[in-house]
C-alpha positions as CSV (number, residue, x, y, z in Angstrom):
1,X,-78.3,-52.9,-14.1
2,X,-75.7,-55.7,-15.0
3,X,-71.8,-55.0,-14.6
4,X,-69.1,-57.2,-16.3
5,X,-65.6,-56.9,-14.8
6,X,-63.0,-57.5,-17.1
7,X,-59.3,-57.4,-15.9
8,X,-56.2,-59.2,-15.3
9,X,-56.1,-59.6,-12.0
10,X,-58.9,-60.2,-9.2
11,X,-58.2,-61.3,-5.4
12,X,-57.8,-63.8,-3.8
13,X,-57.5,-66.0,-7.3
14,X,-54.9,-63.8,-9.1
15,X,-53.2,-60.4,-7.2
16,X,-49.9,-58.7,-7.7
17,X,-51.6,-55.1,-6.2
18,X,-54.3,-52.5,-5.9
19,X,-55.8,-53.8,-9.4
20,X,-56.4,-57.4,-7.9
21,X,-57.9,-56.1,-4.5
22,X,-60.6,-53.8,-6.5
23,X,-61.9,-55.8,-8.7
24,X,-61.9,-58.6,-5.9
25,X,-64.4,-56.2,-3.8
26,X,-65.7,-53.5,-5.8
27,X,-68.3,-55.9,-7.6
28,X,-69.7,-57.4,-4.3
29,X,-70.6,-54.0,-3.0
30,X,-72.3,-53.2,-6.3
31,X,-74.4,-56.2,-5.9
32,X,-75.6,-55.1,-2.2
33,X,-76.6,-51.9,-3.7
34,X,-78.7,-54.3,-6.1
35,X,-76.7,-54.2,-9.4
36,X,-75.9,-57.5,-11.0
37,X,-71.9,-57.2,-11.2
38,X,-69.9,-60.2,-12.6
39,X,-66.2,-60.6,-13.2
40,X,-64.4,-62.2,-15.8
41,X,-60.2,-62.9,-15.6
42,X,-57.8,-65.2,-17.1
43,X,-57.5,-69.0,-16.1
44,X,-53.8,-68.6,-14.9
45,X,-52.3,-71.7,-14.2
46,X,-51.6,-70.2,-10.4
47,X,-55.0,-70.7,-9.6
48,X,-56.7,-73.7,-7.9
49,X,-59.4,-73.9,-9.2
50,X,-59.9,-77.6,-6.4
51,X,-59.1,-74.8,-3.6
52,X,-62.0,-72.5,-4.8
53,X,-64.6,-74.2,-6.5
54,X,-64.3,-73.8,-10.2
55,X,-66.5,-75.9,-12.5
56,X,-66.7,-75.6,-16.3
57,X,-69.6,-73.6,-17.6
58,X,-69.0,-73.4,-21.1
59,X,-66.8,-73.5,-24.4
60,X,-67.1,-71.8,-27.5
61,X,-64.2,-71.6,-30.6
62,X,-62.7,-68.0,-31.1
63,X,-61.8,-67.1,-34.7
64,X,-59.8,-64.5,-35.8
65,X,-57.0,-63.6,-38.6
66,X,-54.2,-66.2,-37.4
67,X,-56.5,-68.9,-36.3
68,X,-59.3,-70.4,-34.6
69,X,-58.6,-71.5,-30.6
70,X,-61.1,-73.2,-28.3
71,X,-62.0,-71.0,-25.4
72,X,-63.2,-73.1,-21.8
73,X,-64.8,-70.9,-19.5
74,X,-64.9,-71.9,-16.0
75,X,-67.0,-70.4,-13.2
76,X,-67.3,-70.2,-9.1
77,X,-69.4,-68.1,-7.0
78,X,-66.8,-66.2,-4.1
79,X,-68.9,-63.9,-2.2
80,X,-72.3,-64.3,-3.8
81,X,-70.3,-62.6,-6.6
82,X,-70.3,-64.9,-10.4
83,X,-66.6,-65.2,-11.4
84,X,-65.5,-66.6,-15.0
85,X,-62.3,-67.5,-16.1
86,X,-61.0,-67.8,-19.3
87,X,-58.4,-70.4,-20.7
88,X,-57.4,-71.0,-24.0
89,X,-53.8,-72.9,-24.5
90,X,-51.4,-72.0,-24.4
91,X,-52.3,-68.4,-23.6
92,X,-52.8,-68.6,-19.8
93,X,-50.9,-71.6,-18.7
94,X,-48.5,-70.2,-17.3
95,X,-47.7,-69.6,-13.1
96,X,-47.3,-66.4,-13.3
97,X,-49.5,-63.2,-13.9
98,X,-47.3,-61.6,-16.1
99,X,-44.6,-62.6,-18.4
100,X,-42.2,-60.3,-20.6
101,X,-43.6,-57.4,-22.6
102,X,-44.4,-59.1,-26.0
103,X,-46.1,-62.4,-25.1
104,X,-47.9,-60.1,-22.2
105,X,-49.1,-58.2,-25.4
106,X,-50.2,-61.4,-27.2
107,X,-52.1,-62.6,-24.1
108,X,-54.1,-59.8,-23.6
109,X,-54.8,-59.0,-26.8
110,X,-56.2,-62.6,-27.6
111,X,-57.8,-62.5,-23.7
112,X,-59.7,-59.3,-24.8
113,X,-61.0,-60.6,-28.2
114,X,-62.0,-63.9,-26.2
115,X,-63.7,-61.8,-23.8
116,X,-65.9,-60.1,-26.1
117,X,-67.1,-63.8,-27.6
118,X,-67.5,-64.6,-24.1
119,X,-70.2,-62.3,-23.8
120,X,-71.7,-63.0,-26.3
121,X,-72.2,-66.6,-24.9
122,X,-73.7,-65.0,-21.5
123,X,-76.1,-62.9,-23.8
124,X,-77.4,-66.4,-25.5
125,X,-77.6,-68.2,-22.5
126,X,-74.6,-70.3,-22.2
127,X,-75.0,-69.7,-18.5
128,X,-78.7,-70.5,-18.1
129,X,-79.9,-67.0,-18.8
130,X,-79.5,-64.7,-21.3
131,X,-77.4,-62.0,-19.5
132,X,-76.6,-58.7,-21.4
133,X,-73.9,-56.3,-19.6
134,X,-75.1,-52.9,-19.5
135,X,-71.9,-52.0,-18.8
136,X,-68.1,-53.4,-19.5
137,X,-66.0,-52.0,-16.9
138,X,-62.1,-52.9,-17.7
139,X,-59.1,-52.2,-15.7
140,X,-55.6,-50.9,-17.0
141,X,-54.1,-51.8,-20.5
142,X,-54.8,-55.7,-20.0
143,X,-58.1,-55.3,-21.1
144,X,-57.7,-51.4,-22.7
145,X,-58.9,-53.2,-26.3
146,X,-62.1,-54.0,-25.1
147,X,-63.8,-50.3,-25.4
148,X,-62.5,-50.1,-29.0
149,X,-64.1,-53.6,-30.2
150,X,-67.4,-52.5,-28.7
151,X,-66.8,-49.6,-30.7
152,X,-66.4,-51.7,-33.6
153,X,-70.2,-53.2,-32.8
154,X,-71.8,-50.2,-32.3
155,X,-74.0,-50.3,-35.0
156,X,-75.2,-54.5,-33.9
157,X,-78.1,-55.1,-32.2
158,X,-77.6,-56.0,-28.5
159,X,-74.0,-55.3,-28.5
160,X,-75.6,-51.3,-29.2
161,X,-76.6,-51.0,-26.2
162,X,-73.5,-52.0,-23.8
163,X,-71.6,-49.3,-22.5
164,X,-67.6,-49.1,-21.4
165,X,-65.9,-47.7,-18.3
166,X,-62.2,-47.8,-18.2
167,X,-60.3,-47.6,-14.7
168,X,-56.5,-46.2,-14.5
169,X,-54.9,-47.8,-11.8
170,X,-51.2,-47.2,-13.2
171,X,-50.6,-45.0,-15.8
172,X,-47.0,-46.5,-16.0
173,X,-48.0,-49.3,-17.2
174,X,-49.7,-48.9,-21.1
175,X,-49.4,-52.2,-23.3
176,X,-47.1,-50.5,-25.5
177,X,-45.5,-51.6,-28.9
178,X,-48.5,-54.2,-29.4
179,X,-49.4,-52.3,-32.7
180,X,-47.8,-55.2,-34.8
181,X,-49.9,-58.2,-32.6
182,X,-53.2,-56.0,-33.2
183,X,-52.4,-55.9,-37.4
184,X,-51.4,-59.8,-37.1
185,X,-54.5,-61.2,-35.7
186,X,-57.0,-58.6,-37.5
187,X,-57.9,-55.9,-35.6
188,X,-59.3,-53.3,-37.6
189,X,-56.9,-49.6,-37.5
190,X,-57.9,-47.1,-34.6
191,X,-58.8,-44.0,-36.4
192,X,-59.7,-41.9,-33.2
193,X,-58.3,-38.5,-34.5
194,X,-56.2,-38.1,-30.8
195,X,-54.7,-41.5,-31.1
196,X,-53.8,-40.4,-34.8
197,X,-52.4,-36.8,-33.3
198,X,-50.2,-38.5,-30.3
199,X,-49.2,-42.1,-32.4
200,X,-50.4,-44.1,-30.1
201,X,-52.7,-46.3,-32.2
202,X,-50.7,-49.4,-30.7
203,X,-50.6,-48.6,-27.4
204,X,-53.6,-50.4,-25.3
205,X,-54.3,-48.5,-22.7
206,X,-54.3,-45.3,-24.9
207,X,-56.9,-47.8,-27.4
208,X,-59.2,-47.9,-23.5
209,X,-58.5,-44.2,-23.3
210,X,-60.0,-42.8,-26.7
211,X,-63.3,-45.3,-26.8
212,X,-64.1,-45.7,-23.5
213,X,-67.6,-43.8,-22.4
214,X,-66.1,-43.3,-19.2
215,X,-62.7,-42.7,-18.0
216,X,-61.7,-42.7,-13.7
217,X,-58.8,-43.0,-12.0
218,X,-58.2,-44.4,-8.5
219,X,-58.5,-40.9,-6.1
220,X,-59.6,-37.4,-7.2
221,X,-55.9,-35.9,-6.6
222,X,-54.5,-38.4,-8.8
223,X,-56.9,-37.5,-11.9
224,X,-55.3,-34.4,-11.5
225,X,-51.6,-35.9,-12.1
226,X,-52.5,-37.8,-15.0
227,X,-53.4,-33.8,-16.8
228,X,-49.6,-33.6,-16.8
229,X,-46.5,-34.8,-18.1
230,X,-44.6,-36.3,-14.6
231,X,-47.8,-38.4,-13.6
232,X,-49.5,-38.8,-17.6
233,X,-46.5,-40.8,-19.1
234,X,-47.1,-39.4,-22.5
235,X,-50.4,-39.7,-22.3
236,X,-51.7,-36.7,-21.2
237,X,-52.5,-35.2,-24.1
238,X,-55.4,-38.2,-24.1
239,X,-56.7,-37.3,-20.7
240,X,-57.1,-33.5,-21.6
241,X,-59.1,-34.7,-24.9
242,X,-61.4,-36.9,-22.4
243,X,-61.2,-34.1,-19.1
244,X,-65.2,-33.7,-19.8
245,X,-65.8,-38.0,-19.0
246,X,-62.3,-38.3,-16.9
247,X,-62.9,-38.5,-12.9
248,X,-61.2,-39.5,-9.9
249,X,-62.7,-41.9,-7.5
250,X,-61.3,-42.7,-4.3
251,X,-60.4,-46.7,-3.5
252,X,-61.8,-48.2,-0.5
253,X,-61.3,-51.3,1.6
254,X,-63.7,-54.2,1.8
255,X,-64.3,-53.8,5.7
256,X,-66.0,-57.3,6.0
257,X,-62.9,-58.8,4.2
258,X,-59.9,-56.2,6.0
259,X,-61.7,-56.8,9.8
260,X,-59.2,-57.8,12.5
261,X,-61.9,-58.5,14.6
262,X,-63.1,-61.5,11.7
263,X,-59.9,-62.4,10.0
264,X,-59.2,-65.8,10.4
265,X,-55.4,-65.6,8.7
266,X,-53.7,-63.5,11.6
267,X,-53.0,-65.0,15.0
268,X,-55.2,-63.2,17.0
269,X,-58.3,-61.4,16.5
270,X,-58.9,-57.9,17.9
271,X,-61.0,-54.9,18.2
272,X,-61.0,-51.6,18.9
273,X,-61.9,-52.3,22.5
274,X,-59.1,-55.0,23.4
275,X,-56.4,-53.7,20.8
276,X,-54.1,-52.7,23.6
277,X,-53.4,-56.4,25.1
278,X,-54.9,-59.0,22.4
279,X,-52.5,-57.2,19.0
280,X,-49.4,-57.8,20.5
281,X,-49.8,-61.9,20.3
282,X,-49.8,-61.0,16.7
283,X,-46.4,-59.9,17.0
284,X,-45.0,-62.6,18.9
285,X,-46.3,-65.0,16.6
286,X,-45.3,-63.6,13.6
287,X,-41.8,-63.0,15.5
288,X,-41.9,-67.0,16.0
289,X,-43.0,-67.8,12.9
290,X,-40.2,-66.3,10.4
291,X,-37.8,-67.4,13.1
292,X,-36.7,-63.7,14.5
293,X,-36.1,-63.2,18.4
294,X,-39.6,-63.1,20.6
295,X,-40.0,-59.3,21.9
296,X,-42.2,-56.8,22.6
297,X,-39.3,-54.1,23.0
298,X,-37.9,-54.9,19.8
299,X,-40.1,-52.5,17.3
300,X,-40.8,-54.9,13.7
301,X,-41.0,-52.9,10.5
302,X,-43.0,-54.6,8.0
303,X,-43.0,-53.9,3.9
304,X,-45.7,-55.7,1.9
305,X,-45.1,-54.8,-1.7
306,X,-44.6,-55.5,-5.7
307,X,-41.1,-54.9,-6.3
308,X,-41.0,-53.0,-8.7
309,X,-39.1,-49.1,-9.3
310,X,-42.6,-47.2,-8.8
311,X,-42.6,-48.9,-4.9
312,X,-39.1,-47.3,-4.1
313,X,-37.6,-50.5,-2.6
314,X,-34.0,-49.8,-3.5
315,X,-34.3,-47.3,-1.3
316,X,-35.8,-48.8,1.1
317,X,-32.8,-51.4,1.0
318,X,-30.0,-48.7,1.3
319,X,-32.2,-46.8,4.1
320,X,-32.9,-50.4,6.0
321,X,-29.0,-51.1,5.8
322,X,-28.2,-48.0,8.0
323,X,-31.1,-49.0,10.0
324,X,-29.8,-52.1,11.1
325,X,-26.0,-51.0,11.3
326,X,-27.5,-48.8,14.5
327,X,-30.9,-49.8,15.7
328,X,-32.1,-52.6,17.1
329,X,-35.1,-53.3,15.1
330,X,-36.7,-56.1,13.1
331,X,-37.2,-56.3,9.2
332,X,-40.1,-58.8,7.7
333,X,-40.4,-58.0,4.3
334,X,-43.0,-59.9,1.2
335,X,-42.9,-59.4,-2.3
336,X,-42.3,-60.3,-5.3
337,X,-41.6,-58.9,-8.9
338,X,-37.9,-58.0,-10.7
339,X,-35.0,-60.2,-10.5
340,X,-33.0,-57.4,-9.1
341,X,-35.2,-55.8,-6.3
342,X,-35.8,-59.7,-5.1
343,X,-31.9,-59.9,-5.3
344,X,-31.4,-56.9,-2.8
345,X,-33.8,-58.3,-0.4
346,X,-32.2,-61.7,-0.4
347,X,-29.3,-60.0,-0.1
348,X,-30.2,-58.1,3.0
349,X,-31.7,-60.5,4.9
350,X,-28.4,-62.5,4.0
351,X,-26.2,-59.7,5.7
352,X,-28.4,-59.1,8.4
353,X,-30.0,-62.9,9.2
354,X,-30.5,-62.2,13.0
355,X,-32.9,-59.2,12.1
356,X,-34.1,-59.3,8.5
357,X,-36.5,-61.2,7.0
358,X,-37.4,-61.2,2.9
359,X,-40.2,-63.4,1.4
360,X,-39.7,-62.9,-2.5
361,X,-43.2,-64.6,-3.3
362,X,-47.2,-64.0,-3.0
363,X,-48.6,-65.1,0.3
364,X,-51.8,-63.3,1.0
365,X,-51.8,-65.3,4.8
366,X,-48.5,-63.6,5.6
367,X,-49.5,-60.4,4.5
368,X,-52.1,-60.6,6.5
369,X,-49.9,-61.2,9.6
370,X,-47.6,-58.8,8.7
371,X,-50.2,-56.3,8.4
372,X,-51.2,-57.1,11.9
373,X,-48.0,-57.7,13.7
374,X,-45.7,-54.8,12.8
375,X,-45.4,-51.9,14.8
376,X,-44.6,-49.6,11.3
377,X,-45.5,-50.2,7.7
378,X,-42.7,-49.3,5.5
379,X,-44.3,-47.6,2.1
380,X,-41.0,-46.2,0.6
381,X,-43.2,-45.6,-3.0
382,X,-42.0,-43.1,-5.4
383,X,-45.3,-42.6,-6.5
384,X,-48.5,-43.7,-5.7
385,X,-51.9,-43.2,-7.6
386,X,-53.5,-44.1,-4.3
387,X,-52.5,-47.2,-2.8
388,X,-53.9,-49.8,-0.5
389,X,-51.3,-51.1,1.6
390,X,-51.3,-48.0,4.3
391,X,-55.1,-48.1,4.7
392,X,-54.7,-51.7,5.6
393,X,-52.1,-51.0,8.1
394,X,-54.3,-48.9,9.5
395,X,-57.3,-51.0,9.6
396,X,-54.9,-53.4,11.7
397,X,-53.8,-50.9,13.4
């Protein structure tokens, strides 16, 4: 069987949370089970492509209503795993993953019509053999479009044959108000009657919703949620029309990749046999590193995290202010996202510079050593569909 990933995000090249790490993993442990998975992201202009191995594969020239652009399509191996990324100026040249909501929209929009002429180069060999996907599996709004144009070539030989799986890892997040962009570059209308009934023919992830074959969701208990109003975000009326090819799935870590005993980015490897003397050079070291007192006694609380209102960190700001006013404890904290959550951060580590430390950036090394140098991971979420971040703790104990 052949697998296409198509999403927005996949580590170590692009990450901002749990959407990056599964699509970083979950294809390589397909392929050990003997399916042919592939990914295919964005060409962000954060990636380095010297620092991993990219080398151009193929181009092709996209048309649609408002233009023709010229689509490159780079490639690396990570992992055994085939990874493609697509660039097409100026839609991805950007350093950042996301921007604001309407050129967001534009991008991914244009990077899922790309997409689909993408694989359509695959299937004629523009990659030495003539690959098919049997499956398209896309991830959150970014690529929610996808299941509806393969809708569209239903009826075309090849195309027929494929189909799509659509994974909700935030049902917060939806694409919405891209109606207009989908008219302007000629998409065709959605006339699923349940996008008709709920009016939410311009909302992508809805679009992924209503044509996908097959809908999940990142643990059992959160496919649950998403069958009601305070988890669903309006779209629960969708889910209940899909219950019958809706399921929950439970995420996982890569053990090979999330092994203290392996890991070259923390300080000191460990195991479960010589945990109790070899972790704590990981705290010293981290201690050293962001410049905080050496101690064993002095207990570090670490918070890896987007910063955004779903993770809670105002909260954890107010909560970590009292903390400090009458504990002695250390604060290492890593993050990045809105202007405002950074702000409190900076903020705090301002007011409390003998004890706090805020990192307001992506730095997978670091939160790898904060992982394994804390004594407490501080999750402070207001929700969480499942989350990563605590079973990593865990795995580094």
């Amino acid at each position: 069987m052949n697998v296409l990933f198509i999403a927005a995000e996949a580590d170590p090249f692009a990450k901002t949370g749990g959407l990056g790490d599964v699509v970083g993993s979950l294809p390589g442990a397909l392929r050990k089970l003997g399916i042919d998975a592939r990914v295919l992201i964005p060409h962000y202009g954060t990636i380095d492509g010297e620092k991993y191995g990219l080398t151009y594969n193929f181009q092709f020239r996209h048309t649609r209503a408002v233009g023709t652009a010229d689509v490159y399509v780079s490639k690396t191996n990570y992992r055994g795993v085939p990874i493609y990324f697509l660039q097409s100026w100026p839609f991805f040249s950007e350093r950042y993953v996301y921007t604001d909501t309407n050129w967001d929209n534009q991008r991914f929009i244009f990077f899922s019509q790309a997409a689909m002429g993408a694989v359509w180069e695959l299937a004629n060999g523009a990659d030495g053999d003539n690959w098919w996907p049997d499956v398209i599996h896309v991830h959150d709004w970014h690529t929610g479009l996808i299941p509806f144009l393969l809708h569209t070539t239903r009826f075309v030989e090849g195309w027929n044959k494929i189909a799509s799986v659509i994974s909700i890892h935030n049902m917060a997040y939806q694409g919405k108000m891209a109606g207009i962009w989908l008219d302007a570059v000629g998409v065709p209308p959605r006339d699923h009657w349940a996008l008709e009934m709920t009016n939410h023919g311009g909302d992508l992830l809805a679009i992924g919703l209503a044509y996908a074959e097959k809908l999940n969701t990142v643990s059992p208990n959160h496919a649950t949620e998403l069958h009601y109003p305070r988890f669903g975000e309006g779209l629960e009326t969708l889910i209940w029309v899909r219950d019958r090819d809706f399921s929950g799935i439970l995420n996982g870590l890569d053990m090979e990749l999330y092994n203290p005993a392996t890991d070259p980015r923390i300080f000191r490897k460990f195991d479960a046999d010589n945990f109790r003397t070899e972790r704590i050079h990981n705290k010293r070291s981290l201690q050293e590193l962001v410049g905080l007192p050496v101690s064993d006694d002095i207990p570090v609380i670490g918070l890896v995290s987007r910063l955004v209102d779903q993770k809670g960190i105002d909260l954890a700001v107010d909560a970590l202010r009292w903390v400090c006013v009458d504990s002695d404890v250390q604060v290492i904290a890593l993050g990045s996202g809105e202007d405002k959550l950074q702000f409190a951060l900076w903020k705090l580590s301002n007011d409390f510079h003998w004890k706090v430390r805020a990192y307001t950036t992506y730095d997978p090394i670091l939160a790898q050593r904060i992982y394994a140098g804390s004594d407490f991971l501080l999750m402070p979420s207001r929700y969480e569909p499942c989350g990563t971040s605590q079973m990593i703790a865990l795995r580094y104990g």
